[in-house]
N, CA, C and O atoms as a Tripos MOL2 file, in Angstrom:
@<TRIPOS>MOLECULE
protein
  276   275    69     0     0
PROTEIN
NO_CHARGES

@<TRIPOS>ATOM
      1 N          64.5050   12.7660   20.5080 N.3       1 UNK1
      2 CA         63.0850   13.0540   20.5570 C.3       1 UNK1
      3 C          62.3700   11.9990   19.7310 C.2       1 UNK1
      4 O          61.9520   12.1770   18.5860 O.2       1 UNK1
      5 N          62.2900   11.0500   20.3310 N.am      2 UNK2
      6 CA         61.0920    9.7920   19.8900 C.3       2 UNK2
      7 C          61.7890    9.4310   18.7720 C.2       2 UNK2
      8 O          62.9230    9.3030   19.2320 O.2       2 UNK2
      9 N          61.8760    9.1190   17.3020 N.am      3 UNK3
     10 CA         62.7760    8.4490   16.7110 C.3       3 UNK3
     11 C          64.1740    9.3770   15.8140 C.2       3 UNK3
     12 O          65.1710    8.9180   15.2570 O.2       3 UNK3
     13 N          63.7530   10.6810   15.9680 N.am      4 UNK4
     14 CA         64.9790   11.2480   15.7140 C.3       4 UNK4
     15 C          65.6990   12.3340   16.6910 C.2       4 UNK4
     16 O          65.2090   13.0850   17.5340 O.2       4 UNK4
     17 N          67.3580   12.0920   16.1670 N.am      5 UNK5
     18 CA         67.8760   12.5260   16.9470 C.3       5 UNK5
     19 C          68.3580   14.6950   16.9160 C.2       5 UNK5
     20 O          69.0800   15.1290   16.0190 O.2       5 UNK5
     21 N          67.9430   15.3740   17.7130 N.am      6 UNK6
     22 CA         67.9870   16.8790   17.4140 C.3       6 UNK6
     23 C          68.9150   17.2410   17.7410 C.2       6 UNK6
     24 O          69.1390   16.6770   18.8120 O.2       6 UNK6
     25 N          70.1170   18.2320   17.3730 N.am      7 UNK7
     26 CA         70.9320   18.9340   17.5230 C.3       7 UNK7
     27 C          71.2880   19.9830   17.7810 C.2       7 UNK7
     28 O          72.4100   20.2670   17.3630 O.2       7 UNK7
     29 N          70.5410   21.0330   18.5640 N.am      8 UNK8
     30 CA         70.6000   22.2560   18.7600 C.3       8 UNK8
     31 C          71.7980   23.1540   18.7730 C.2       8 UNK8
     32 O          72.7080   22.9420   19.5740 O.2       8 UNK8
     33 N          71.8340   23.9950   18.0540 N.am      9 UNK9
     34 CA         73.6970   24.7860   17.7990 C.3       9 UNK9
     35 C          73.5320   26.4150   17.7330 C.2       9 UNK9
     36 O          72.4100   26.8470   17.4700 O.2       9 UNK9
     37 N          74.2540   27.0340   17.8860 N.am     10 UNK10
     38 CA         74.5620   28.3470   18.3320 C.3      10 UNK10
     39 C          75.5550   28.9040   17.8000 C.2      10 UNK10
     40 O          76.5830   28.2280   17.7710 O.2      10 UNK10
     41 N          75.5950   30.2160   17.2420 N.am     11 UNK11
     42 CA         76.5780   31.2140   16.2680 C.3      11 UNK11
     43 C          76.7250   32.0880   16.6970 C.2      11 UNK11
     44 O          75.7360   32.7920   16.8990 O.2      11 UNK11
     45 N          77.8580   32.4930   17.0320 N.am     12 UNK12
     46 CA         78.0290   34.1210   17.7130 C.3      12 UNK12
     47 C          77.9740   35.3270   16.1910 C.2      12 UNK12
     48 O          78.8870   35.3160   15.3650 O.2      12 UNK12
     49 N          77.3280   35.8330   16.1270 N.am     13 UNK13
     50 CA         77.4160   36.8020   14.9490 C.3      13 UNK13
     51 C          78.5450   38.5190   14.8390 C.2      13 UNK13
     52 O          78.8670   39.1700   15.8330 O.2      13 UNK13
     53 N          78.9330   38.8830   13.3640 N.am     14 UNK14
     54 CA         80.1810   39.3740   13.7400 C.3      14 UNK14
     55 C          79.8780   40.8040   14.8360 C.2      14 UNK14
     56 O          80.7950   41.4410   15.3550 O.2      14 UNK14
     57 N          78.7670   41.0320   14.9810 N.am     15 UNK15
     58 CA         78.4110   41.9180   15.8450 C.3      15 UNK15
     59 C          78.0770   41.5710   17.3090 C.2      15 UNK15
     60 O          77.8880   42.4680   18.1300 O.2      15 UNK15
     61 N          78.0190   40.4950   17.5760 N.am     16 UNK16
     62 CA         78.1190   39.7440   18.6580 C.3      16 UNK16
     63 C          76.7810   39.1890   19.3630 C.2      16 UNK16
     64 O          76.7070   38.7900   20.5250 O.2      16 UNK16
     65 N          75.9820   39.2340   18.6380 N.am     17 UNK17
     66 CA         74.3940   38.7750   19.0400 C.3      17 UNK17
     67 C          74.3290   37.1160   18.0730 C.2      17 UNK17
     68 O          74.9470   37.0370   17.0120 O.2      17 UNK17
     69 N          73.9080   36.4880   18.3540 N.am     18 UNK18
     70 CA         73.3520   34.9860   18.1350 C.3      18 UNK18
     71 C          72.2020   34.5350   17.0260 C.2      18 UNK18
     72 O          71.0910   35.0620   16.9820 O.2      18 UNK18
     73 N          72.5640   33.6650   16.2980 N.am     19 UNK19
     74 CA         71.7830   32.8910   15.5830 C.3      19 UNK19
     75 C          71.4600   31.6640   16.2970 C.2      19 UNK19
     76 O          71.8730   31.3260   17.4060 O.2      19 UNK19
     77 N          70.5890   30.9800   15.4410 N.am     20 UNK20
     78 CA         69.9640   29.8400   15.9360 C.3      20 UNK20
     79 C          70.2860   28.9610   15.1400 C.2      20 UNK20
     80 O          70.5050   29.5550   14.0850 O.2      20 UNK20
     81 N          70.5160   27.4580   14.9420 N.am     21 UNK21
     82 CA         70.2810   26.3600   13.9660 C.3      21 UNK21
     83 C          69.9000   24.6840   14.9040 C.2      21 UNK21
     84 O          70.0810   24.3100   16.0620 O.2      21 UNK21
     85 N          69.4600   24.2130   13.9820 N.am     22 UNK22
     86 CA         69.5960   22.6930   14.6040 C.3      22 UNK22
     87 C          69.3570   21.7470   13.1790 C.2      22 UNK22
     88 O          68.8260   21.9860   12.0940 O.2      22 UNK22
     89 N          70.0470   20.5340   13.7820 N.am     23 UNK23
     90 CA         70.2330   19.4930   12.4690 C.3      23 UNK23
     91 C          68.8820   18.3130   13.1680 C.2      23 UNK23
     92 O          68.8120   18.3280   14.3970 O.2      23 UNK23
     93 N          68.0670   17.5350   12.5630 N.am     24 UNK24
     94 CA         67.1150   16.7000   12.5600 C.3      24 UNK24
     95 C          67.8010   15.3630   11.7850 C.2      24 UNK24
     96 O          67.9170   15.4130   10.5600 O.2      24 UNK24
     97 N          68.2820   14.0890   12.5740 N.am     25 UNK25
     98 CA         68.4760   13.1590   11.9180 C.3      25 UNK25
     99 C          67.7910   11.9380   11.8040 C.2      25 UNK25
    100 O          66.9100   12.1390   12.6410 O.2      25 UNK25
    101 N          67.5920   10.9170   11.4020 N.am     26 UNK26
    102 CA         67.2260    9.8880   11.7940 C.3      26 UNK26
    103 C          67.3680    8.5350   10.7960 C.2      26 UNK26
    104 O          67.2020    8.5500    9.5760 O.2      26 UNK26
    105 N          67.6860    7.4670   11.5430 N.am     27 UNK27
    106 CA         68.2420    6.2580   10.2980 C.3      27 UNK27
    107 C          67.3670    5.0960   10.7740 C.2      27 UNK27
    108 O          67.1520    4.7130   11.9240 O.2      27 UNK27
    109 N          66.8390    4.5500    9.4080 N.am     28 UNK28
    110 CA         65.7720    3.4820    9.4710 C.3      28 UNK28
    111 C          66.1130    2.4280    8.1520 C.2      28 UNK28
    112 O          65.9210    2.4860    6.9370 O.2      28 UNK28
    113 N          66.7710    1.3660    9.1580 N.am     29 UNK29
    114 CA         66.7120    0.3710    8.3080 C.3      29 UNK29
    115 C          68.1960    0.6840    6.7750 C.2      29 UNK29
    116 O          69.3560    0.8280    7.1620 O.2      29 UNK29
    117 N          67.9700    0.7240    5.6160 N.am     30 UNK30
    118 CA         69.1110    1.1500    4.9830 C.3      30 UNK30
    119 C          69.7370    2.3270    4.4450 C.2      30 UNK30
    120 O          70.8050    2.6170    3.9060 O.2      30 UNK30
    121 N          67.9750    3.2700    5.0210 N.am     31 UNK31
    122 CA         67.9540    4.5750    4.8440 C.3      31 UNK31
    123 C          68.1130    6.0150    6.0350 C.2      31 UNK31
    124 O          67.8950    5.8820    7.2390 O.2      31 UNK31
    125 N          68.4680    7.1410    5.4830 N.am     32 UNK32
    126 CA         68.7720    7.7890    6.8640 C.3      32 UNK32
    127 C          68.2660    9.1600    5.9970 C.2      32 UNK32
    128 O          68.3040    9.4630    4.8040 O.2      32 UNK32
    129 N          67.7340    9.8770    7.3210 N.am     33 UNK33
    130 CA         67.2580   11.5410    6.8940 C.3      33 UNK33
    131 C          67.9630   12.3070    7.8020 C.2      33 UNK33
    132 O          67.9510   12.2550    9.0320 O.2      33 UNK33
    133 N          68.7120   13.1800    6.8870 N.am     34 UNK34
    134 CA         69.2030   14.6760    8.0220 C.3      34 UNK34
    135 C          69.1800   15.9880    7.3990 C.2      34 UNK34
    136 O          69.5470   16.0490    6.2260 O.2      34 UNK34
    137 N          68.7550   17.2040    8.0790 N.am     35 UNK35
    138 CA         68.1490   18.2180    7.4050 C.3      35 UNK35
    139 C          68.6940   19.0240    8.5580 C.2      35 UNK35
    140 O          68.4650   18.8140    9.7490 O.2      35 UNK35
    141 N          69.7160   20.3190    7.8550 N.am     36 UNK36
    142 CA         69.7210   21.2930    8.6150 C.3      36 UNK36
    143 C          68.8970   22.4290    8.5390 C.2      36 UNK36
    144 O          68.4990   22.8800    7.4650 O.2      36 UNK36
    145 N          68.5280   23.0780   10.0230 N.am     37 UNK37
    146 CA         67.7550   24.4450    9.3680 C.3      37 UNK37
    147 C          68.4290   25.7090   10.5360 C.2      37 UNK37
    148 O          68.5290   25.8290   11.7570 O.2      37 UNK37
    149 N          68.7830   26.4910    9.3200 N.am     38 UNK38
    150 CA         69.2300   28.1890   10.0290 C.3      38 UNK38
    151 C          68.4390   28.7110    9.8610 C.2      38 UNK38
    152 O          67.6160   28.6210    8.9490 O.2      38 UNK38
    153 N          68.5150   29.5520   10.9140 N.am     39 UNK39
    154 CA         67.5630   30.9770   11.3940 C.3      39 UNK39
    155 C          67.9470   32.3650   11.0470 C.2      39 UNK39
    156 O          68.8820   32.7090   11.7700 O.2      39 UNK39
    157 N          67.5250   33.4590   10.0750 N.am     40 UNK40
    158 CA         68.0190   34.3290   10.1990 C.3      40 UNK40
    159 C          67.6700   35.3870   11.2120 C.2      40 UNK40
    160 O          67.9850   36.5480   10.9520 O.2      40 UNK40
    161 N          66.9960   35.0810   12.4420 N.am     41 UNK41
    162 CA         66.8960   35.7940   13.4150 C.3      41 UNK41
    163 C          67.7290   35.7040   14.1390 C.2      41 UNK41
    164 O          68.3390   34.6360   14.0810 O.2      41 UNK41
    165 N          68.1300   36.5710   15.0220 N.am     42 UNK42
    166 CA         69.4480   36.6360   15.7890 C.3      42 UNK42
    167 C          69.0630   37.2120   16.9450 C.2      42 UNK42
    168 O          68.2950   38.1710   17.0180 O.2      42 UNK42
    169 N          69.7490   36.4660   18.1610 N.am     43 UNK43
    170 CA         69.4400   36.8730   19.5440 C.3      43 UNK43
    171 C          70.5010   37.8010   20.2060 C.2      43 UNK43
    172 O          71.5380   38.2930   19.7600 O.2      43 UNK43
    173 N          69.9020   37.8710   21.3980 N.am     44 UNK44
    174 CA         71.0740   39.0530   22.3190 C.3      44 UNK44
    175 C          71.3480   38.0470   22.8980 C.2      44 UNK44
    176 O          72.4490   38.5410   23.1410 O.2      44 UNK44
    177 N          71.4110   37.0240   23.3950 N.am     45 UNK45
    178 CA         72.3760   35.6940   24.2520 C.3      45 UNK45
    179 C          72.3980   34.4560   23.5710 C.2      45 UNK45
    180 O          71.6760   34.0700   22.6520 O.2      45 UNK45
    181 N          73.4250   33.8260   24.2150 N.am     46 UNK46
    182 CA         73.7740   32.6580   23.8300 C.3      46 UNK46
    183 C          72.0230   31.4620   24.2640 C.2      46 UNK46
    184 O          71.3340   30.7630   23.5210 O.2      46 UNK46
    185 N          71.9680   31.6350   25.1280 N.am     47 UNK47
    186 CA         71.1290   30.9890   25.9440 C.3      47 UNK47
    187 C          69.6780   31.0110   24.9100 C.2      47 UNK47
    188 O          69.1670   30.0430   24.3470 O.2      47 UNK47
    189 N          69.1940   32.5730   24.8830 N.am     48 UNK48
    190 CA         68.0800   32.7600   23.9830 C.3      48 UNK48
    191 C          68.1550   31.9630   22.1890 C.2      48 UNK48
    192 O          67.2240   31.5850   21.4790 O.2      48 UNK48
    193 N          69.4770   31.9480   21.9650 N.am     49 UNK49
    194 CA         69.2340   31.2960   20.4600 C.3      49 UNK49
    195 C          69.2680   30.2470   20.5730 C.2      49 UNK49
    196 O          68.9160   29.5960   19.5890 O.2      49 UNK49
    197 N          69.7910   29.3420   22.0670 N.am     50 UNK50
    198 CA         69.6310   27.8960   21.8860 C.3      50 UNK50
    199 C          68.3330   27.0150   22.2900 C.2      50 UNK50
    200 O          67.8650   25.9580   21.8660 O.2      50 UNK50
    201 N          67.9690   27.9300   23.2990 N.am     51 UNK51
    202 CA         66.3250   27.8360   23.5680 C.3      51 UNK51
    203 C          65.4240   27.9010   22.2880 C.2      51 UNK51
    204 O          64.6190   26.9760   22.1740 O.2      51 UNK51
    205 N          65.4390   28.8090   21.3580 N.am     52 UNK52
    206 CA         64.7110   29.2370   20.0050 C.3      52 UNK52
    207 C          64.9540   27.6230   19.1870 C.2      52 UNK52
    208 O          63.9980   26.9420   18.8150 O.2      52 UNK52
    209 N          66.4840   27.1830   19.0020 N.am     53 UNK53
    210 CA         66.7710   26.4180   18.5840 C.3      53 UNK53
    211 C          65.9950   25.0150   19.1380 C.2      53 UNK53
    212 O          65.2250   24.4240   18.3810 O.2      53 UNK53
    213 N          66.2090   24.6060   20.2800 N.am     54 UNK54
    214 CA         65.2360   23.7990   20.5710 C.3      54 UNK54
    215 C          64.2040   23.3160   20.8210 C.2      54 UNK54
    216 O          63.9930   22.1700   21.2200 O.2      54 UNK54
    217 N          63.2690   24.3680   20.5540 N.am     55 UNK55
    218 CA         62.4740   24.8830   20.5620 C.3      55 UNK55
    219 C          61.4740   24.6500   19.0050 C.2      55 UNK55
    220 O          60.2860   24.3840   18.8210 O.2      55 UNK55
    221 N          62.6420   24.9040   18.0760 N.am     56 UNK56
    222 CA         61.8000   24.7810   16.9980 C.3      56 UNK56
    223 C          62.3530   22.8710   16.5890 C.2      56 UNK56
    224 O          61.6040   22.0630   16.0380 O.2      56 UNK56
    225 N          63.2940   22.6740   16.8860 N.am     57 UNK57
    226 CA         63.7270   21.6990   16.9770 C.3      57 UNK57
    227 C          62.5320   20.3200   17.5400 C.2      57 UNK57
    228 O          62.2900   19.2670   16.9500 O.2      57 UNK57
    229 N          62.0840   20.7170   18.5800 N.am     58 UNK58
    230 CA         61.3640   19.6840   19.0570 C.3      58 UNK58
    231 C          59.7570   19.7620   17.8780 C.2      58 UNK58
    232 O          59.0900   18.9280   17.2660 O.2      58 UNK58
    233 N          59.7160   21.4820   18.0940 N.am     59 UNK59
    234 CA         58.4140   20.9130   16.7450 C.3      59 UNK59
    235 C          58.6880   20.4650   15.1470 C.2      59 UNK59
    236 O          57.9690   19.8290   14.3770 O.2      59 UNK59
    237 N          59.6550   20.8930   15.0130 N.am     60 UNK60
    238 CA         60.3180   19.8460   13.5040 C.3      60 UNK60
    239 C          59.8900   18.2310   13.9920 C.2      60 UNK60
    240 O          58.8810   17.6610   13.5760 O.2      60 UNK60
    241 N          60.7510   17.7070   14.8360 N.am     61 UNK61
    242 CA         60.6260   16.4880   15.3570 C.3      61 UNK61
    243 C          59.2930   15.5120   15.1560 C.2      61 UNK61
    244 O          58.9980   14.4670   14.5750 O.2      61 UNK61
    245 N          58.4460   16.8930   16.3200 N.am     62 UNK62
    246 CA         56.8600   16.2010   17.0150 C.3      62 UNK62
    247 C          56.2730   16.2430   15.5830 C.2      62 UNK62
    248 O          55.2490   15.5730   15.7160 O.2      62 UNK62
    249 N          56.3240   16.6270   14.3420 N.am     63 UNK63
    250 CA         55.2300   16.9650   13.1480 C.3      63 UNK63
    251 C          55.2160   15.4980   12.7640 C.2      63 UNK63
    252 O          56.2370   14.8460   12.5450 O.2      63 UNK63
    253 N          53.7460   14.9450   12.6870 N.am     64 UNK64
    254 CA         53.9730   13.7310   11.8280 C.3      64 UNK64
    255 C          54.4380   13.6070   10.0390 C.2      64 UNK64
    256 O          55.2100   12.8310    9.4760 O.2      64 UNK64
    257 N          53.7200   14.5600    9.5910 N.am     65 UNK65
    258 CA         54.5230   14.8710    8.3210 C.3      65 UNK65
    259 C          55.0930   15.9110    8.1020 C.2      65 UNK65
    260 O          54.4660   16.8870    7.6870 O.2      65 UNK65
    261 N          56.8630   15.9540    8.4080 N.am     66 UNK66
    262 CA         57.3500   17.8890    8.5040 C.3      66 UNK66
    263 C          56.8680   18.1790    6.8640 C.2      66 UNK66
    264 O          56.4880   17.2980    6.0930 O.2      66 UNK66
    265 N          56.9710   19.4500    6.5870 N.am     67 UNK67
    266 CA         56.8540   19.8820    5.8100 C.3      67 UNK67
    267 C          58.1510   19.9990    4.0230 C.2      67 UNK67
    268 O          59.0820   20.8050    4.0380 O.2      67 UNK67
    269 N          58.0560   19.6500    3.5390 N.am     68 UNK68
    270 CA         59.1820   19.2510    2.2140 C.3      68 UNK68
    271 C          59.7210   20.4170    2.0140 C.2      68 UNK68
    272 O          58.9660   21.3480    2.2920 O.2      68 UNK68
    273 N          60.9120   20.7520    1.5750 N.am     69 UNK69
    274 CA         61.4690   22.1130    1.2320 C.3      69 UNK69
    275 C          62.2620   21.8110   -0.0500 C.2      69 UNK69
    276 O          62.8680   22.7140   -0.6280 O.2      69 UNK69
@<TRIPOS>BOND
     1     1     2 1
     2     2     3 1
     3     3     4 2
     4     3     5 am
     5     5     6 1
     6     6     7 1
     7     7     8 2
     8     7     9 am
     9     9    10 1
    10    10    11 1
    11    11    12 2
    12    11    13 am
    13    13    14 1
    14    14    15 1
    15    15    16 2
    16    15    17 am
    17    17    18 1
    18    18    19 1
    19    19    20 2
    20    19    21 am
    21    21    22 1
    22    22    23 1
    23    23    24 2
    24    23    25 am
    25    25    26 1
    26    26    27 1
    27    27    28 2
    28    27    29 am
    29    29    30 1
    30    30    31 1
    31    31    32 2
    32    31    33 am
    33    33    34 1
    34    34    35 1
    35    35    36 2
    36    35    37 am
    37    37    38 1
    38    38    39 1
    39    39    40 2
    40    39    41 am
    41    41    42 1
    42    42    43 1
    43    43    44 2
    44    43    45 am
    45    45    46 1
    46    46    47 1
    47    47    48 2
    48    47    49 am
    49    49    50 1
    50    50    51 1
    51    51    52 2
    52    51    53 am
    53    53    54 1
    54    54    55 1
    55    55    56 2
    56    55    57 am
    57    57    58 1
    58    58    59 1
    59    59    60 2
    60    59    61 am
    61    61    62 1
    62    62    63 1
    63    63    64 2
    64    63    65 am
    65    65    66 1
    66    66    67 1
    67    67    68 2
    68    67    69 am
    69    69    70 1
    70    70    71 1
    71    71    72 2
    72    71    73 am
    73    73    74 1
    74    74    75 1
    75    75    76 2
    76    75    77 am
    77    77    78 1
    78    78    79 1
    79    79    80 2
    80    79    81 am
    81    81    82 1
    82    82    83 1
    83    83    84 2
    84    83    85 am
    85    85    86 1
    86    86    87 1
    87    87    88 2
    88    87    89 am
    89    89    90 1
    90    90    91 1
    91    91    92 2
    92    91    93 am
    93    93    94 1
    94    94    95 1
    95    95    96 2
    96    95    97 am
    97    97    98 1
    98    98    99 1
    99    99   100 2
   100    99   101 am
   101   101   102 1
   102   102   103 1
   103   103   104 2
   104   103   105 am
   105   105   106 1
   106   106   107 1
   107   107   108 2
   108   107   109 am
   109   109   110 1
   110   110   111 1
   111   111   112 2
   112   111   113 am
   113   113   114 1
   114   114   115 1
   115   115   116 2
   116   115   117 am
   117   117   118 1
   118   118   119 1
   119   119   120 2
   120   119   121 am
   121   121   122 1
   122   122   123 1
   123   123   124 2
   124   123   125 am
   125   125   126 1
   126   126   127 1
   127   127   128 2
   128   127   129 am
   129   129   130 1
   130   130   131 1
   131   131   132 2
   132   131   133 am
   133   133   134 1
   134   134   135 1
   135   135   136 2
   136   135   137 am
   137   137   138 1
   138   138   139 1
   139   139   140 2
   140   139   141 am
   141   141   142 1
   142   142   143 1
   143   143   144 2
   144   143   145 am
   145   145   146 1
   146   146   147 1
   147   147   148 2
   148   147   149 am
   149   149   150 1
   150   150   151 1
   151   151   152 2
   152   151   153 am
   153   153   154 1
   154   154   155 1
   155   155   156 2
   156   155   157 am
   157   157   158 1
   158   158   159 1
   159   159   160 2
   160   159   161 am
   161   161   162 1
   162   162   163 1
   163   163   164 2
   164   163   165 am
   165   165   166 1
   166   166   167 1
   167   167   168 2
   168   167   169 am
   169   169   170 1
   170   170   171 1
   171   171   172 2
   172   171   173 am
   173   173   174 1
   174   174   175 1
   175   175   176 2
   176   175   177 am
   177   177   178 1
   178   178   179 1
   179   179   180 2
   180   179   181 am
   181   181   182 1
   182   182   183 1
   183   183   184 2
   184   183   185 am
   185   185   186 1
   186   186   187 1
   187   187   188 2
   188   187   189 am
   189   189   190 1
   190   190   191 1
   191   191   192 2
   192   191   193 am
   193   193   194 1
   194   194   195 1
   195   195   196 2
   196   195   197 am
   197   197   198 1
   198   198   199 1
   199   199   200 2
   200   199   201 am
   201   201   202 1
   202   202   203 1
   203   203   204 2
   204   203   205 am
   205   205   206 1
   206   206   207 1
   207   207   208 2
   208   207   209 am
   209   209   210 1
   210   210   211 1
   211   211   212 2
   212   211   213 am
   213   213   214 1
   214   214   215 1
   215   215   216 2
   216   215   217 am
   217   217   218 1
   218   218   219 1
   219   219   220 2
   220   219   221 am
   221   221   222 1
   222   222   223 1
   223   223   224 2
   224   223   225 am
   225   225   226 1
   226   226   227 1
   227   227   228 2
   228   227   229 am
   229   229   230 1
   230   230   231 1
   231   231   232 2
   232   231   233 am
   233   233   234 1
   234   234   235 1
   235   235   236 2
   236   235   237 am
   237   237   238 1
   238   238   239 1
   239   239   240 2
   240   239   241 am
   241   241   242 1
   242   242   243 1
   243   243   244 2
   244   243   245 am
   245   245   246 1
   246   246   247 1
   247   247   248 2
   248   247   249 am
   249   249   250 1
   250   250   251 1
   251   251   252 2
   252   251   253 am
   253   253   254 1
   254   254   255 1
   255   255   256 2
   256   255   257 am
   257   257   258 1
   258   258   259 1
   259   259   260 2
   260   259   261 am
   261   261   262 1
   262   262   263 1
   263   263   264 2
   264   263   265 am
   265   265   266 1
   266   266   267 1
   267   267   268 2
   268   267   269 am
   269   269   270 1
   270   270   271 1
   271   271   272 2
   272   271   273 am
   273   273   274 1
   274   274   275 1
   275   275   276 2
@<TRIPOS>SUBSTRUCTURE
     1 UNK1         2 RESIDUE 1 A UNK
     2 UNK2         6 RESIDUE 1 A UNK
     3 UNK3        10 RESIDUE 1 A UNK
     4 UNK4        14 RESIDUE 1 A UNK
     5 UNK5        18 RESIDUE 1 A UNK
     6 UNK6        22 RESIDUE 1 A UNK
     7 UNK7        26 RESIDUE 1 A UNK
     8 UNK8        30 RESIDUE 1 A UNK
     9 UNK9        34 RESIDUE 1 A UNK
    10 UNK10       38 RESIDUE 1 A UNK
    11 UNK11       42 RESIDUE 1 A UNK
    12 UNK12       46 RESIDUE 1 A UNK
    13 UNK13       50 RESIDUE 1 A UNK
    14 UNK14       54 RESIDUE 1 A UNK
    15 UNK15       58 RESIDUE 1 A UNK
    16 UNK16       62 RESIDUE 1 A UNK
    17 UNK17       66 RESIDUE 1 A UNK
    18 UNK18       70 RESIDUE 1 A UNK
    19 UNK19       74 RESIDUE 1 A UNK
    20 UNK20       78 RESIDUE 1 A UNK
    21 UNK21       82 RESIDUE 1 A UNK
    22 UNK22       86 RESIDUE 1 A UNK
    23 UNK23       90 RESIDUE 1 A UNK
    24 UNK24       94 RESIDUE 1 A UNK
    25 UNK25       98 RESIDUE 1 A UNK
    26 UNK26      102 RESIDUE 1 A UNK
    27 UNK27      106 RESIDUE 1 A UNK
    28 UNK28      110 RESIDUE 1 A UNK
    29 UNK29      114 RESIDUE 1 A UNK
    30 UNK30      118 RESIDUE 1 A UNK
    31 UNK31      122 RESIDUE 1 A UNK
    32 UNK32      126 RESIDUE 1 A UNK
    33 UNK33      130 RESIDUE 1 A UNK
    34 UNK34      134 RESIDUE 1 A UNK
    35 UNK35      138 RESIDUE 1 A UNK
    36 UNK36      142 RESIDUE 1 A UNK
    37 UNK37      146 RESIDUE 1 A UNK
    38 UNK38      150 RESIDUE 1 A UNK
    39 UNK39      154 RESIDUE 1 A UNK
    40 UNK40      158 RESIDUE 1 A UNK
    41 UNK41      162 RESIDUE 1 A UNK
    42 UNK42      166 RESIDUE 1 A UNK
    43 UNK43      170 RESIDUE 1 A UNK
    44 UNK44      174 RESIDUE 1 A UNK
    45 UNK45      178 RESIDUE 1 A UNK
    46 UNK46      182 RESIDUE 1 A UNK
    47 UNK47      186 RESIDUE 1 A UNK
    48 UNK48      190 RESIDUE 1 A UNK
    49 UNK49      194 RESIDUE 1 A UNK
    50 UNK50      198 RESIDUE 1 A UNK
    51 UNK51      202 RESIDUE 1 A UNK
    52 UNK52      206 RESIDUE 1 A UNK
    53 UNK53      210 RESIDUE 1 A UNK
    54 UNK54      214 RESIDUE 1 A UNK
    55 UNK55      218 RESIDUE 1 A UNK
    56 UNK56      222 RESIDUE 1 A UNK
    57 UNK57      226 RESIDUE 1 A UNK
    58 UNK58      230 RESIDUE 1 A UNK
    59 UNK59      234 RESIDUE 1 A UNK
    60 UNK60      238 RESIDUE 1 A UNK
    61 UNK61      242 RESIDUE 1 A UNK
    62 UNK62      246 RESIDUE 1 A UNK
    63 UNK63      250 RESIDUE 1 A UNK
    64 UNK64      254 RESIDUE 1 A UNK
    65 UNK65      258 RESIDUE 1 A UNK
    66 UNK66      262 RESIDUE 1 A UNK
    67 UNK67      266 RESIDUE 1 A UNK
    68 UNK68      270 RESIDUE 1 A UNK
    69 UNK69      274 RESIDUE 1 A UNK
């Protein structure tokens, strides 16, 4: 997604419903940024937490300045 690269990922939980995560990377020059972020919301499908995931994924991405944590 435009200069970094998104990772969208998926967790089966021990009850069997889904989390969400995705990793945000990107390398410029001698420096590189990567930031994971989990979700503690949890879905009923596989499909729904990876959608959520990319989802928030692309707006991490699109923000011109994400937010610092």
């Amino acid at each position: 997604m435009g200069r970094f690269v998104v990772s969208p990922a998926t967790h089966k939980t021990d009850c069997g419903r889904f989390r969400a995560s995705f990793a945000v990377q990107r390398s410029k020059g001698n420096g590189s940024y990567c930031r994971v972020f989990r979700f503690d919301k949890t879905f009923a499908s596989h499909d729904a937490a990876r959608l959520f995931a990319v989802t928030q994924g692309w707006l991490q991405a699109s923000m011109q300045h994400p937010p610092e944590c």
